[in-house]
N, C-alpha and C positions, 0 to 999 in steps of 0.2 A: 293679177299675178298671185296666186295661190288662191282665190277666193273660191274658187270650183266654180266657175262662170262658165270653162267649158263640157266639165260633166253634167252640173245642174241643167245648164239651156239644152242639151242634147236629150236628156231627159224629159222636161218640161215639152220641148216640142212635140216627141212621140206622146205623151200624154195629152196633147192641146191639140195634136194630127195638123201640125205643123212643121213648114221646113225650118232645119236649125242652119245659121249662118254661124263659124266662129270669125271676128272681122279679123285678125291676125292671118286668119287661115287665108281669106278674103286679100286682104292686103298685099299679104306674100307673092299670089298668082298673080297679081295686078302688077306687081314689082318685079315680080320674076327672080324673087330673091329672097332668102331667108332672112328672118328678123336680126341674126346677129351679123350678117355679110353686111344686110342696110347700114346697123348701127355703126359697123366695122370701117365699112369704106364709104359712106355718105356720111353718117352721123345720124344723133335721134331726130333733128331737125329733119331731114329729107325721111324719116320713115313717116311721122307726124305726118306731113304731108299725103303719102302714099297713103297712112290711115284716115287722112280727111275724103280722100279721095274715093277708096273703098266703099266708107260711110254711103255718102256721094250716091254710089252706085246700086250698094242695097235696097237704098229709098225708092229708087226708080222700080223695085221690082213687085208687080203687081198684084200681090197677094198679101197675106199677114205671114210673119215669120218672127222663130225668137232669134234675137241678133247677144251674142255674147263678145261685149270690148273690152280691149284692156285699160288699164286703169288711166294711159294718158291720154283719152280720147276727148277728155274733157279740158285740156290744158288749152284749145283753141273754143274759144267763144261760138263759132261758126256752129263747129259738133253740139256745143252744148243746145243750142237752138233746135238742133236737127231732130235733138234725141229728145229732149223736152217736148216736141211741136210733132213728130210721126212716129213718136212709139211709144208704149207703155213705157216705161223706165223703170227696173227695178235696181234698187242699188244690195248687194250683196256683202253690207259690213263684214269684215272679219281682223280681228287684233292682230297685230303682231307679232304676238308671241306666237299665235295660230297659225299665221302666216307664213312663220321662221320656220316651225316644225314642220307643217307640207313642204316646203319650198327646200327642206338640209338638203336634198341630193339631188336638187337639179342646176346642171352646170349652164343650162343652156336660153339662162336670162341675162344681157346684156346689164340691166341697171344694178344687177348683183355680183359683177365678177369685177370686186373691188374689197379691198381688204377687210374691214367690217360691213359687211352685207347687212345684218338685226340695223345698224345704224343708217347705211342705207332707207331701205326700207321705212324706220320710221321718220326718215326726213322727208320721206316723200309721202308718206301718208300726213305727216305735221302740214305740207306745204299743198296738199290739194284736199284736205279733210273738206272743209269750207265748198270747194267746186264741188265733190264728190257727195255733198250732203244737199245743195240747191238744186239740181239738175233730175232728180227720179221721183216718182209718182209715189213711191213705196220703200222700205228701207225694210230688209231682212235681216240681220244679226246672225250669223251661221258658225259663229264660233261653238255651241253645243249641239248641233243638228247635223242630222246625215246628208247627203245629199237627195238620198230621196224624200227624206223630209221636207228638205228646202226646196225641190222641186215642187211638191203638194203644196207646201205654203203658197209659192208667188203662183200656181193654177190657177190657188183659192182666189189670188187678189186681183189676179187674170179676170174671174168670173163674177166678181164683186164690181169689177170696173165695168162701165160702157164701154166698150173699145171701138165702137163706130169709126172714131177719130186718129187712131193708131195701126202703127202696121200689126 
């Protein structure tokens, strides 16, 4: 949620002449429902699920691809295994403060349309920092970098790594 996971990977793919998956984007079709309808009339529990499930489906798909998730994709153990064990993993750090300044004018995040949002947000990076820092192969920092910057970076770490073993 504001990290540029999904410009970065759309990016990154066309430079690696790979297909770009966003799993939200994923999820949704598979749901048949948009992220705030899920949250709305299921709850984040049942999109969680719909996001494991997505997950799920990517794996199955027979080629290499960059996969961009959002940032609760790791609050189930199951994911955390999937992404650790069939993909590179990069994780795309970015502050809060960073986060707050992309993210002022978007009304259309569920876990932010609650009175202090900045507070939001950093309880929820406080409470999956930990997940969010054991699960990737590589840690990016993108709080002073462009997106095509950061796109080049994680290429760079793309072609630094074997990737035999990863989608």
């Amino acid at each position: 949620m504001g990290s540029g996971k999904s410009t970065i990977g759309s990016l990154l793919a066309k430079n690696a002449g790979v297909e770009f998956f966003d799993l939200d984007e994923v999820t949704m079709m598979l749901a048949g429902a948009d992220v705030a309808d899920i949250f709305s009339n299921q709850g984040e529990e049942a999109w969680r699920t719909w996001e494991s499930q997505a997950l799920k489906q990517v794996v199955e798909i027979d080629e290499r691809v960059i996969l961009a998730c959002g940032g609760g994709i790791i609050l189930k153990s199951e994911n955390r295994e999937i992404l650790r064990s069939q993909f590179l993993t990069i994780y795309l750090k970015t502050s809060v403060e960073v986060l707050m300044e992309r993210l002022r004018h978007r009304r259309n995040r569920p876990l932010l349309n609650v009175a202090d949002p900045k507070a939001a947000v950093a309880r929820l990076f406080g409470e999956r920092r930990e997940l969010y820092e054991s699960v990737p192969h590589a840690i990016i920092v993108t709080d002073e970098k462009s997106p095509k910057d950061t796109a080049k970076e994680a290429l760079a770490i793309i072609k630094e790594v074997s990737v035999n073993d990863y989608k």
